[in-house]
N, C-alpha and C positions, 0 to 999 in steps of 0.2 A: 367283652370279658373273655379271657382266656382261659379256659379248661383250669389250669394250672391255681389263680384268682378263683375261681367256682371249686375248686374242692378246697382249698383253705376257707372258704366261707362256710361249707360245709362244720367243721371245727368251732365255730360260734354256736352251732345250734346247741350242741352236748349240756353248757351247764342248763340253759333252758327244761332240756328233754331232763333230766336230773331232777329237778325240781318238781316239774309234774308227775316223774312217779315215785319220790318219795310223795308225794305229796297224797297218791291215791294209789300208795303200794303197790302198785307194779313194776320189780325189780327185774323179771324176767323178761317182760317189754321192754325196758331200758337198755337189758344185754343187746336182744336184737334187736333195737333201733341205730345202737352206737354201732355194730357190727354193720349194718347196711351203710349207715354214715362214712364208715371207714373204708369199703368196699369199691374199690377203683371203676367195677365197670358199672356199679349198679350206679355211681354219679355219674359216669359217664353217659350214662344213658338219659338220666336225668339232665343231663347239660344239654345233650341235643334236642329234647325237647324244651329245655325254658327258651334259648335263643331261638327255637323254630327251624334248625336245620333239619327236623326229622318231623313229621306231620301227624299228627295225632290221628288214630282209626278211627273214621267216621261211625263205624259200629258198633262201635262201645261207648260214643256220646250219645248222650239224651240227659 
C-alpha cells in the first residue's frame, strides 16, 4: 500500500470516531483525534510502522 492509499484510509475512520464520542460525549477528544487523523506526519509515521519499515522499540514493549 502506498502512503498515498494509507492516508485516504485514514478518512474512513472519522464517521466511526463521531460516533463514539457523541456516543459518550466526548467532543474534545473527537477534535483531537480528527486533527491527528488529518496530520500528514503523525500518519506518516504511522504508515512506517503498520508496513514495518521502521521497527518498533523494543523498550517500550511488554
Amino acid at each position: 500500500m502506498k502512503f498515498g492509499e494509507y492516508y485516504i484510509e485514514q478518512f474512513k475512520e472519522i464517521p466511526l470516531v463521531w460516533k463514539l464520542a457523541r456516543a459518550h460525549r466526548k467532543y474534545f477528544a473527537f477534535a483531537a483525534t480528527v486533527l491527528q487523523l488529518l496530520d500528514p506526519a503523525v500518519i506518516h509515521t504511522m504508515y512506517l510502522y503498520d508496513t514495518g519499515r521502521m521497527k518498533v522499540d523494543k523498550r517500550y514493549q511488554k
